[in-house]
VOKOLDO-921996 format. One record per residue (C-alpha): residue in three letters; x, y, z. Coordinates in nm, 2 decimals, decimal comma, m for minus. Layout:
> lopa_x_y_z
> Ala_X_Y_Z
...
//
This chain:
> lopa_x_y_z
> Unk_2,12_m0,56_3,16
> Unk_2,07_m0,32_2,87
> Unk_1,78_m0,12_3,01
> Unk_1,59_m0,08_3,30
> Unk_1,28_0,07_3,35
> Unk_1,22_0,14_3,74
> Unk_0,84_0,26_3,87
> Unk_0,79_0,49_3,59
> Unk_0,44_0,69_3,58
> Unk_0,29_0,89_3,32
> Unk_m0,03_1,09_3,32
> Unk_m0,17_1,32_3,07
> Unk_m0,39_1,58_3,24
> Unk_m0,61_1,36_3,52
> Unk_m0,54_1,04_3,25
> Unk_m0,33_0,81_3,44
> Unk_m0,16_0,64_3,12
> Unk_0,09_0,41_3,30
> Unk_0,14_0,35_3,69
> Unk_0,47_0,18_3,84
> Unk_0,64_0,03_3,52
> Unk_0,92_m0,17_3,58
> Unk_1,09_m0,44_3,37
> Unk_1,43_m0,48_3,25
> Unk_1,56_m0,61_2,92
> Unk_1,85_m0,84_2,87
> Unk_2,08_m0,86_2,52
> Unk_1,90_m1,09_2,25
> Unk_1,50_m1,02_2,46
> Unk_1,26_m1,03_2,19
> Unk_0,92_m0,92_2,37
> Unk_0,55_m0,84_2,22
> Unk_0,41_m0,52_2,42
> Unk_0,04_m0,59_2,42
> Unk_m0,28_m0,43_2,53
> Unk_m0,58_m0,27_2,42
> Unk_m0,57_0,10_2,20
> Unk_m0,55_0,35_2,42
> Unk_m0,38_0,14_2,72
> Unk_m0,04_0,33_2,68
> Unk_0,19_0,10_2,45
> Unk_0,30_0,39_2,24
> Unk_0,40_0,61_2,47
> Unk_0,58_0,36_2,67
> Unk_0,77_0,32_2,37
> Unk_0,82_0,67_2,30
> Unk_0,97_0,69_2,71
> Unk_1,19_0,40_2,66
> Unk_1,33_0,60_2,34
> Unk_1,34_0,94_2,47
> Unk_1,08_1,09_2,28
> Unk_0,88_1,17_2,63
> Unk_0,98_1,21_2,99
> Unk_0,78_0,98_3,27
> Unk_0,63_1,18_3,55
> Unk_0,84_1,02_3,78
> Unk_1,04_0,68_3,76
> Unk_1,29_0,62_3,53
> Unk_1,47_0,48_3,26
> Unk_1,85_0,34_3,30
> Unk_2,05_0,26_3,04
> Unk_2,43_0,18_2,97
> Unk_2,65_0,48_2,87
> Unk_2,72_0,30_2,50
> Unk_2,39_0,13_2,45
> Unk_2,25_0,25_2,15
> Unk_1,80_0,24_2,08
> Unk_1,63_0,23_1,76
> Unk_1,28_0,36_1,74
> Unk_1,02_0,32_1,45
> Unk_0,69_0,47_1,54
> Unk_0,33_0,37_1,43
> Unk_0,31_0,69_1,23
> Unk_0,60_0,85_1,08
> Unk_0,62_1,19_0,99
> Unk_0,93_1,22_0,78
> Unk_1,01_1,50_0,54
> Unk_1,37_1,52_0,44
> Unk_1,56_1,62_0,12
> Unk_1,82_1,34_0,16
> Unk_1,81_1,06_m0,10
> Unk_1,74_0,69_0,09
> Unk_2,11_0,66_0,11
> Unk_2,24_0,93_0,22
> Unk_1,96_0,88_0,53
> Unk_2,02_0,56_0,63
> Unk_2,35_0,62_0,63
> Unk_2,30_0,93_0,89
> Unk_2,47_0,80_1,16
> Unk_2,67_0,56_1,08
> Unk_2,84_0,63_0,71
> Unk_3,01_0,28_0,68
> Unk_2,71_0,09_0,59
> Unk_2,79_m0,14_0,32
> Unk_2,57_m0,08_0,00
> Unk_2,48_m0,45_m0,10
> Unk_2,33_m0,47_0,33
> Unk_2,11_m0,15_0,22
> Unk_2,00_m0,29_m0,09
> Unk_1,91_m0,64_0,08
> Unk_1,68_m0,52_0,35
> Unk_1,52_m0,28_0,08
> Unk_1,47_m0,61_m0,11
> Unk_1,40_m0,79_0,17
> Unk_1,08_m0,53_0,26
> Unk_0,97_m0,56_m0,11
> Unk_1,15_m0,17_m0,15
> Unk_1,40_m0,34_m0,40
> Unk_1,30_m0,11_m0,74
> Unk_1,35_0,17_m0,57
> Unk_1,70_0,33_m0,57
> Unk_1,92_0,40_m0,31
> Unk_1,95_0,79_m0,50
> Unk_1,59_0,85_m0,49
> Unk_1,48_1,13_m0,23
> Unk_1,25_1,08_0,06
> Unk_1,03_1,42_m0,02
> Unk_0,94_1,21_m0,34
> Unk_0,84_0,86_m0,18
> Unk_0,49_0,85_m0,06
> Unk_0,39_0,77_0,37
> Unk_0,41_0,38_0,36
> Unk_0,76_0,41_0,17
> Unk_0,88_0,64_0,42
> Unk_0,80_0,40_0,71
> Unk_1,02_0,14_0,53
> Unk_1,28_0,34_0,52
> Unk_1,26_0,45_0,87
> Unk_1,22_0,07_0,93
> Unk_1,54_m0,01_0,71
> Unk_1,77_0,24_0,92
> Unk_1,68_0,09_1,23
> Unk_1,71_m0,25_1,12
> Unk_2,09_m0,14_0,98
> Unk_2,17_0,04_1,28
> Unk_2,33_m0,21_1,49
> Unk_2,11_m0,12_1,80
> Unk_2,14_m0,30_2,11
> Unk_1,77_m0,24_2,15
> Unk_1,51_m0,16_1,90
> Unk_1,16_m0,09_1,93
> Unk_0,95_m0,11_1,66
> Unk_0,57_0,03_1,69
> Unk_0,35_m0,21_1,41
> Unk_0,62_m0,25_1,19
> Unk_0,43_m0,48_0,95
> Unk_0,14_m0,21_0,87
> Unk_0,31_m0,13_0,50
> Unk_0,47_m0,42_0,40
> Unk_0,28_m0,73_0,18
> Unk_0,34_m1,10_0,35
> Unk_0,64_m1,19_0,17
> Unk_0,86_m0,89_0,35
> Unk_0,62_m0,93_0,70
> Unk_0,80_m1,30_0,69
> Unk_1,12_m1,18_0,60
> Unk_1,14_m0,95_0,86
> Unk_1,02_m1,24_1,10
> Unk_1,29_m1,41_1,05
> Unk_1,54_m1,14_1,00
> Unk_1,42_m1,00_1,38
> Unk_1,39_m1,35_1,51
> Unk_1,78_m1,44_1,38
> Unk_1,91_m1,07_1,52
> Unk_2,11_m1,04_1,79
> Unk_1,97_m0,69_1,90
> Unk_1,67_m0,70_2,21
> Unk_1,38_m0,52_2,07
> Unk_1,02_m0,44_2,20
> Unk_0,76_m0,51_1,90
> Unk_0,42_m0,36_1,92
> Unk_0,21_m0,53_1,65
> Unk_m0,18_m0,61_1,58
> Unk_m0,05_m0,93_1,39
> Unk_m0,07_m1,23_1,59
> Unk_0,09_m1,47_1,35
> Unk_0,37_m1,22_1,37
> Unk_0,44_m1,15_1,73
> Unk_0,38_m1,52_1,82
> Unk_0,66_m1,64_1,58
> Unk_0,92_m1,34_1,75
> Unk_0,86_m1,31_2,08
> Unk_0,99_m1,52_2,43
> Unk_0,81_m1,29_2,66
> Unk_0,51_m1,05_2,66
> Unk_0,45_m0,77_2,83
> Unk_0,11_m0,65_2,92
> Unk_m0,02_m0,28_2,97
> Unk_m0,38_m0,35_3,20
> Unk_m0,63_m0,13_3,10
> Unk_m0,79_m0,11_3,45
> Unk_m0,50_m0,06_3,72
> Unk_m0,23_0,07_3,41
> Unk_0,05_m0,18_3,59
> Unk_0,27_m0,41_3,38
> Unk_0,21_m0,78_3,34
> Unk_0,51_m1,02_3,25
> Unk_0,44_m1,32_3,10
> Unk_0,74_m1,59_2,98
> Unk_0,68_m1,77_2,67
> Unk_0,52_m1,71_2,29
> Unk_0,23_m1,48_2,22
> Unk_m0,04_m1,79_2,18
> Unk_0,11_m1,94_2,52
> Unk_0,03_m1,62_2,71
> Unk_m0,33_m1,60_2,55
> Unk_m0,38_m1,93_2,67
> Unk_m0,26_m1,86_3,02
> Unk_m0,49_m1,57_3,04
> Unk_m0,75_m1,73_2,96
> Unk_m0,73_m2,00_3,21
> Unk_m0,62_m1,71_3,49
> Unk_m0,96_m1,54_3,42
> Unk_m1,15_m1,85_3,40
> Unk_m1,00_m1,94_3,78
> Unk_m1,04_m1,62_3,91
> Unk_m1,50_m1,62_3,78
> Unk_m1,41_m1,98_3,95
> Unk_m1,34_m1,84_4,25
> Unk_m1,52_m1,52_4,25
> Unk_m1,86_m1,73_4,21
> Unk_m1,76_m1,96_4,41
> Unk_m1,75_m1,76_4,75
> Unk_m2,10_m1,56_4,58
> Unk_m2,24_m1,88_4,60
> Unk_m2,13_m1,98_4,95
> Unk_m2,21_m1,66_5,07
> Unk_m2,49_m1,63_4,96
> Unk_m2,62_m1,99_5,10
> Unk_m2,48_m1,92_5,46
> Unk_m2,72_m1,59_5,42
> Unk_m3,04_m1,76_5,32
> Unk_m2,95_m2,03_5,62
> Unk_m2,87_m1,72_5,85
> Unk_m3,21_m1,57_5,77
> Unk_m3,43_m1,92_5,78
> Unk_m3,27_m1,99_6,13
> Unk_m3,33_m1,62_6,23
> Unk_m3,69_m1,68_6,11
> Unk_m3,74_m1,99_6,31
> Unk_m3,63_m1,79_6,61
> Unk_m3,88_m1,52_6,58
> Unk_m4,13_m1,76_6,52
> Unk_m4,02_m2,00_6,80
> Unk_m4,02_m1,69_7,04
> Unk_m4,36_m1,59_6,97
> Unk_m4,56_m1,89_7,00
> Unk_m4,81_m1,89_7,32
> Unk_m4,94_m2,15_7,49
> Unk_m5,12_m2,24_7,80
> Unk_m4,98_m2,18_8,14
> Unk_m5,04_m2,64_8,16
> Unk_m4,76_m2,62_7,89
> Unk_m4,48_m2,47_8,11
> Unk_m4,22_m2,77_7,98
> Unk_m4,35_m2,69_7,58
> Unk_m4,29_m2,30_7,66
> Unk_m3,92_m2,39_7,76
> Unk_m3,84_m2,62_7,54
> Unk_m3,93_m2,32_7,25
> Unk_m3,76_m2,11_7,41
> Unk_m3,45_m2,28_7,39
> Unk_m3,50_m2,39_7,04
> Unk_m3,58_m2,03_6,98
> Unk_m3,22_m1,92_7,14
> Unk_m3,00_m2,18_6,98
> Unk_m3,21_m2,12_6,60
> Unk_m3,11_m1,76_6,71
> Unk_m2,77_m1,88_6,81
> Unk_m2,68_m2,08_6,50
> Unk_m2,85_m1,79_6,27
> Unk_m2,56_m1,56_6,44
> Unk_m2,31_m1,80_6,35
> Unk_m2,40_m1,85_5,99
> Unk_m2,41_m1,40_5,96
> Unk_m2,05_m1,40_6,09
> Unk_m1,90_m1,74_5,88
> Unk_m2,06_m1,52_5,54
> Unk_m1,87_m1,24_5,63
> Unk_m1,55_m1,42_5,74
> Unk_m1,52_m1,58_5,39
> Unk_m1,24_m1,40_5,19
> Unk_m1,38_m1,19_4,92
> Unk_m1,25_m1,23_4,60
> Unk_m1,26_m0,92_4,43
> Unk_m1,47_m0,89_4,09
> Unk_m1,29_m1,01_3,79
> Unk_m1,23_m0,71_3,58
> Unk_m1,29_m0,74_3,22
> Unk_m1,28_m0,46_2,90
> Unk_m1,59_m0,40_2,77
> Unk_m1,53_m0,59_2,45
> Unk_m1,56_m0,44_2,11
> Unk_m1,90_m0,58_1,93
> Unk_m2,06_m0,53_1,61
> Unk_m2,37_m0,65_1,49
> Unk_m2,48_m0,54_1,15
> Unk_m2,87_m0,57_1,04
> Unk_m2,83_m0,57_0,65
> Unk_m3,10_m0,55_0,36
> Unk_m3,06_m0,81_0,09
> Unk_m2,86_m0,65_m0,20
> Unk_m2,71_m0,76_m0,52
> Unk_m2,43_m0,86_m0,72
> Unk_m2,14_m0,68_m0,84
> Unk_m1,99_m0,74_m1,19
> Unk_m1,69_m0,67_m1,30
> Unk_m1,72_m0,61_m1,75
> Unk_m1,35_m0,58_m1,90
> Unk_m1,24_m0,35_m1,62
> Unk_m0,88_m0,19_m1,64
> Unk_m0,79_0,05_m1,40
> Unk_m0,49_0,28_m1,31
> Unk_m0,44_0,62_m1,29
> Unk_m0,44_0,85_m1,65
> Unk_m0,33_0,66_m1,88
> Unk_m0,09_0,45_m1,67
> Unk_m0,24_0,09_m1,64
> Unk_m0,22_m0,11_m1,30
> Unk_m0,48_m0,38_m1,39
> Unk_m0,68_m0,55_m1,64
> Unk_m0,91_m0,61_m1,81
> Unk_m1,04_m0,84_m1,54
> Unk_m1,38_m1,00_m1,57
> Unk_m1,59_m1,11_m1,24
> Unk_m1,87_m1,15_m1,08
> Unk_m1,91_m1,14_m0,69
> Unk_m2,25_m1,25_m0,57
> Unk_m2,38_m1,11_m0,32
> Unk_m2,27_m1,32_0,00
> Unk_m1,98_m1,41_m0,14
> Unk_m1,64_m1,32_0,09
> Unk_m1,36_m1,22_m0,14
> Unk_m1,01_m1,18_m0,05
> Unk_m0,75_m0,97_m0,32
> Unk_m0,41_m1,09_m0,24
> Unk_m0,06_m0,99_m0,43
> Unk_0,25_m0,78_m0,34
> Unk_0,23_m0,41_m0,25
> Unk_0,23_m0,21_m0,59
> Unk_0,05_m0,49_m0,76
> Unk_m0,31_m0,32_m0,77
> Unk_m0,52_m0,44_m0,50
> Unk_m0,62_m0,09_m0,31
> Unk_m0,65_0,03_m0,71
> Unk_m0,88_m0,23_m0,78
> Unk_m1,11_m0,14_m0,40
> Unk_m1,12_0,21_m0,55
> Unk_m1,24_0,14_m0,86
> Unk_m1,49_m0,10_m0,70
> Unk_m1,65_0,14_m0,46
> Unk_m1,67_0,42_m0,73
> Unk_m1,35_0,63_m0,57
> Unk_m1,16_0,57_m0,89
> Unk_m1,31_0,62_m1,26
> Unk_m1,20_0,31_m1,41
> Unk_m0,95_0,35_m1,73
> Unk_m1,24_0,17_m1,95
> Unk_m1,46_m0,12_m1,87
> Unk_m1,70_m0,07_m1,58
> Unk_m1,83_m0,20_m1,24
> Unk_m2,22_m0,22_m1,21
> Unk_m2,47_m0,33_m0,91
> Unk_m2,78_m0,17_m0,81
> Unk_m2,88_0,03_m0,57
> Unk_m2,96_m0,22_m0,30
> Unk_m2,61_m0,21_m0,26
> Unk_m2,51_m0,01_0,05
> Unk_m2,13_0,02_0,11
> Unk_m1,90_0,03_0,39
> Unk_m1,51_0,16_0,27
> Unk_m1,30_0,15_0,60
> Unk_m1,00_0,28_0,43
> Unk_m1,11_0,53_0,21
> Unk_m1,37_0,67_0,51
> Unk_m1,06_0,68_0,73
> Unk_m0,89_0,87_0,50
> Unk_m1,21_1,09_0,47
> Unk_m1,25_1,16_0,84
> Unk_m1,25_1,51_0,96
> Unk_m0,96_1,53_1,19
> Unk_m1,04_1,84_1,33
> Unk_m1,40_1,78_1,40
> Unk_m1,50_1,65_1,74
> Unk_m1,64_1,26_1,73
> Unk_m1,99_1,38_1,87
> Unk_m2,02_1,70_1,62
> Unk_m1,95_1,44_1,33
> Unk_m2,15_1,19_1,41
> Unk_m2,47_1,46_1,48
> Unk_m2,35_1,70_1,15
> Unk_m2,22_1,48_0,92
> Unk_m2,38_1,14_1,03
> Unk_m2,73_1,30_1,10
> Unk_m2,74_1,02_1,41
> Unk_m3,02_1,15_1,69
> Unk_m2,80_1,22_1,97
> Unk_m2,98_0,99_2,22
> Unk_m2,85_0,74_1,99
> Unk_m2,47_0,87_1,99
> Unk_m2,35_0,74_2,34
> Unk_m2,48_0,37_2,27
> Unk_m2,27_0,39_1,94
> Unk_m1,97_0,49_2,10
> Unk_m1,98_0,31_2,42
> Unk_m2,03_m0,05_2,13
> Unk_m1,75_0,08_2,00
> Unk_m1,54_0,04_2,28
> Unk_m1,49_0,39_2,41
> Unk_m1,52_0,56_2,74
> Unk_m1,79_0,80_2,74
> Unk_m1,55_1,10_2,83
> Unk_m1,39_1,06_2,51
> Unk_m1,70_1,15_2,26
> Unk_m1,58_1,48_2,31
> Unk_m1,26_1,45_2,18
> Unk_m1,09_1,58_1,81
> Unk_m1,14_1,27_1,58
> Unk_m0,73_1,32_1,57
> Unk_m0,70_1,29_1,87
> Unk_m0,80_0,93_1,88
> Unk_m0,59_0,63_1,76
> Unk_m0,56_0,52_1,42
> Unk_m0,71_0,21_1,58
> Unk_m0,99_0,44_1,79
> Unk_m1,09_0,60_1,41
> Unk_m1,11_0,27_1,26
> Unk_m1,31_0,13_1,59
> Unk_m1,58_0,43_1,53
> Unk_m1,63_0,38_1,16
> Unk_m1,67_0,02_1,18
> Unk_m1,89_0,11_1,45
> Unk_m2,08_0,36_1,21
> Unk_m2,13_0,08_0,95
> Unk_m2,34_m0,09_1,18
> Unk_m2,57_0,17_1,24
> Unk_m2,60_0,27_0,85
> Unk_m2,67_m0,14_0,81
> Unk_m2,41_m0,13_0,48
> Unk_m2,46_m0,50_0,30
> Unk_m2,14_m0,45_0,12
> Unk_m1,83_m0,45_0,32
> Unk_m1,49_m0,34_0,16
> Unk_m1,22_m0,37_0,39
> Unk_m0,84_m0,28_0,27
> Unk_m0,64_m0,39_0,54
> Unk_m0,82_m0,31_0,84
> Unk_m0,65_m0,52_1,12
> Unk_m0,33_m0,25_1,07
> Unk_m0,49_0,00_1,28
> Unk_m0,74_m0,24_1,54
> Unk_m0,61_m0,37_1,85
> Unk_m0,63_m0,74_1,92
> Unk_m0,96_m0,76_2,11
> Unk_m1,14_m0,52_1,82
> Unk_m0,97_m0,78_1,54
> Unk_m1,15_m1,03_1,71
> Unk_m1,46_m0,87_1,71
> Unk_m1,40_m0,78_1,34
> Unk_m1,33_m1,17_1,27
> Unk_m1,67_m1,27_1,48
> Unk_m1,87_m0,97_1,27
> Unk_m1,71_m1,12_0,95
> Unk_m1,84_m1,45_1,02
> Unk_m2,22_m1,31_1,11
> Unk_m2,22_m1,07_0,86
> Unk_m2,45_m1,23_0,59
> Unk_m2,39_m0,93_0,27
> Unk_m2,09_m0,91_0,06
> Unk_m1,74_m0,87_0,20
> Unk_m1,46_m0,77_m0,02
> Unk_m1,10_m0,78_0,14
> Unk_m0,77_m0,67_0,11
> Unk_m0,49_m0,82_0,37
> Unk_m0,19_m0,98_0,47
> Unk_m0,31_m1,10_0,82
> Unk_m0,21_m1,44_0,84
> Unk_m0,43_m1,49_1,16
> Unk_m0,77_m1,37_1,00
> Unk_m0,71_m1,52_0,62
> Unk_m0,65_m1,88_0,74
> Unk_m0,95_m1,88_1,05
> Unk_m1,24_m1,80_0,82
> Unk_m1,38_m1,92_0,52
> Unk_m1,38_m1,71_0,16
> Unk_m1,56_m1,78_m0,15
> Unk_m1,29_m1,69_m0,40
> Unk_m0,91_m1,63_m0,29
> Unk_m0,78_m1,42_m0,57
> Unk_m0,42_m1,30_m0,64
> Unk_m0,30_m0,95_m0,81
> Unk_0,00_m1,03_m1,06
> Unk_0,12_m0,86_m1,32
> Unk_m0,23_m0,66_m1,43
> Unk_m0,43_m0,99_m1,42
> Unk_m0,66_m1,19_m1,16
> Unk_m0,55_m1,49_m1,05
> Unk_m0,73_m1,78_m0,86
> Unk_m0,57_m1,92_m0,56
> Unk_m0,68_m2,28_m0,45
> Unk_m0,64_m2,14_m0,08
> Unk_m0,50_m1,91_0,13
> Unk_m0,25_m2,15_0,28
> Unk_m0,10_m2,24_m0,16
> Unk_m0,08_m1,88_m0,14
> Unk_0,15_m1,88_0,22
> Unk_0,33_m2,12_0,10
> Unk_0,47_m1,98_m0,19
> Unk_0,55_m1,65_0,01
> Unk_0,71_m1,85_0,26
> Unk_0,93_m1,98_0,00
> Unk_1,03_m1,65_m0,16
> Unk_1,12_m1,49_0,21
> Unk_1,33_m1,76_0,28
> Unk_1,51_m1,74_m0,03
> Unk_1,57_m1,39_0,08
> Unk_1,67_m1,41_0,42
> Unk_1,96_m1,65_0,34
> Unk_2,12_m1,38_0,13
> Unk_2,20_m1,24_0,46
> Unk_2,26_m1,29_0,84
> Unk_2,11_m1,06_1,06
> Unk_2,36_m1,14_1,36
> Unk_2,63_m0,98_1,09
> Unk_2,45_m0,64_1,07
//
């Protein structure tokens, strides 16, 4: 065994994060760590690397096996050039196995001399992502490793993780993902904070949970049910026996007197019998289920947008254009294209964010918009959630708690610094927001990177309801092929593209990852 984690417990203040962890992970275990935002899948992966010490419990490993970590959010600042970094710990590195992974996560124009100071966040997470995947590990754990990369590297690095010999531990919100890696899945549950092993693909452990909580309401209504019919029995019988015991007759009915009598004793009798079988039946306990993530948006009819000759960039430098369009309102758009080809360029200029280079973008102003990415990016870390949404928001404070608690959150945590809540928690609350400001318009660049899988879900269902305009950006395999879109557009080179459908589109990345991925073979590295 290459680790071992035995009864490991972790609490922050009176938090209990995680209670009694134990698992153990064999060479070649690929395993999808699941579980709400929130539930403790970071930090477990923070204890298995090092980066935090359980409470108690702990964490065996063999004297020579080596761990890889690549956290959600990376904070690297370093004056090393991409090569001289990667090859930090182990100087041997071939160059043509760096420059195939860079290629292989679409990092390929960038060269190996070029310093990490000068990259920007998403580059640095590939690099941190291409040292682990060069380090020859026996375990690796990789926290939502697809969050910067466009579909073409996401497959790639499928396949590359699926064909390597190294265990690893993959937290990830994309389903299409993590069901095409992983043999076993490890659950985090919210309520009791235990670990849940189930053997077998992502989709095949959905299923099964499913069907577990479907037998368990079975059950659980079941014995409500009989209960509760034994009860109503108990108390008609006990009924009878009052009755039967308080009915007077004449003294010339001395036989009709007994017989009610004893009828009134064995109604009384059985009535005892039925109180004590309802409280022999074994009680299942109340299935417990998350408060699911909903979203419900009320919006006024708006307009069009139009798109006239529109060339954006930044200064003078060109990304796109000119593209003409129009997106009626109603319509569901998805951008598509490689990272660097334009897309969250065009959403800027869209929304107004970005001055366009020339050309312009016009709708009126029944248009009310909703920009999860760039309002992330807004968000006043060190504000507390309840003094942002009262300042900033103007939202009457009787109205604050119901916000928060359809958001998904637990009431103790309105309180808390906006930073101090997920990426996933600050995406939850300003989707949240946009349903109380009723936007019509939603612009959405990538937002299942930072939502768990039970608030992508409720992101897919409000999708489907919503009944304004939405305008996406994403690689989410799992979202792009289960609803429907209007147009399918792709980036390329500066120019708009239509795509027949989402799946033409898959297809040819699938092609261009496997093309790839033969160049090398991950068992080698």
């Amino acid at each position: 065994m290459l680790l071992e984690s035995k009864n490991v417990h972790k609490s922050y203040g009176p938090h209990i994060v995680l209670k009694g962890i134990s698992f153990g992970i064999d060479t070649g275990n690929k395993v999808g760590l699941v579980g709400p935002n929130g539930s403790g899948k970071s930090t477990l992966l923070k204890i298995l690397a090092g980066k935090e010490s359980p409470d108690f419990g702990k964490i065996i490993t063999g004297r020579k096996i080596k761990v890889a970590y690549v956290p959600q959010e990376i904070s690297l600042v370093s004056k090393k050039s991409i090569e001289e970094y990667v090859r930090e710990d182990d100087p041997n590195i071939e160059d043509y196995k760096i420059k195939i992974v860079l290629t292989g996560l679409g990092f390929g124009d960038i060269g190996l001399s070029h310093k990490i100071n000068d990259l920007s966040s998403g580059q640095r997470s590939k690099v941190a992502l291409i040292k682990a995947l060069l380090s020859r590990a026996d375990i690796m754990l990789f926290d939502e490793p697809t969050n910067n990369l466009d579909l073409t590297s996401i497959i790639w690095l499928e396949k590359f993780i699926k064909d390597m010999s190294s265990a690893c531990i993959v937290v990830s919100h994309d389903r299409t993902f993590i069901d095409n890696i992983v043999k076993k899945v490890f659950e985090i549950d919210w309520f009791k904070r235990t670990l849940n092993v189930t053997h077998g693909k992502y989709s095949s452990y959905l299923e099964r949970k499913k069907l577990e909580l479907e037998r368990e309401w079975f059950k659980y209504n079941e014995e409500q049910e009989e209960a509760s019919r034994l009860h109503k029995e108990a108390r008609r019988m006990k009924g009878l026996a009052i009755k039967g015991s308080k009915t007077e007759t004449g003294d010339k009915d001395k036989m009709l007197r007994g017989f009610r009598r004893n009828k009134s004793a064995a109604s009384a009798r059985k009535a005892s019998i039925m109180h004590r079988r309802a409280q022999r039946i074994k009680r299942t306990e109340k299935p417990l289920e998350k408060e699911a993530f909903s979203m419900e948006f009320f919006s006024k009819e708006g307009g069009p947008i139009q798109l006239n000759d529109l060339i954006g960039g930044y200064g003078e430098r060109k990304i796109f254009g000119p593209i003409n369009t129009l997106i009626k309102y109603r319509d569901k758009v998805v951008f598509l294209g490689k990272n660097g080809s334009g897309k969250s360029t065009l959403l800027k200029t869209i929304t107004g964010k970005l001055q366009p280079i020339s050309g312009m973008v016009s709708f009126d102003n029944t248009i009310v918009i909703g920009d999860l990415m760039q309002e992330h990016e807004d968000l006043p870390r060190k504000q507390s959630v309840k003094n942002f949404l009262i300042k900033k928001e103007n939202i009457p404070e009787e109205d604050i708690y119901d916000l928060f608690i359809d958001a998904g959150f637990e009431p103790e945590e309105i309180n808390k610094k906006i930073e101090a809540l997920s990426p996933g928690g600050r995406a939850r609350l300003l989707l949240a927001l946009f349903t109380y400001r009723n936007v019509n318009t939603l612009v959405l660049d990538e937002p299942t990177n930072h939502l768990d899988i039970d608030a992508m879900i409720a992101l897919e269902d409000a999708i489907k309801g919503f009944t304004g305009t939405v305008i996406l950006v994403s690689h989410d395999r799992w979202l792009l092929s289960r609803l429907s879109w209007t147009d399918i557009y792709r980036l390329d080179s500066g120019s708009l593209v239509r795509e027949d459908s989402f799946e033409s589109y898959l297809s040819t990345s699938e092609k261009e990852a496997s093309k790839l991925i033969r160049t090398i073979d991950p068992r080698k590295m």
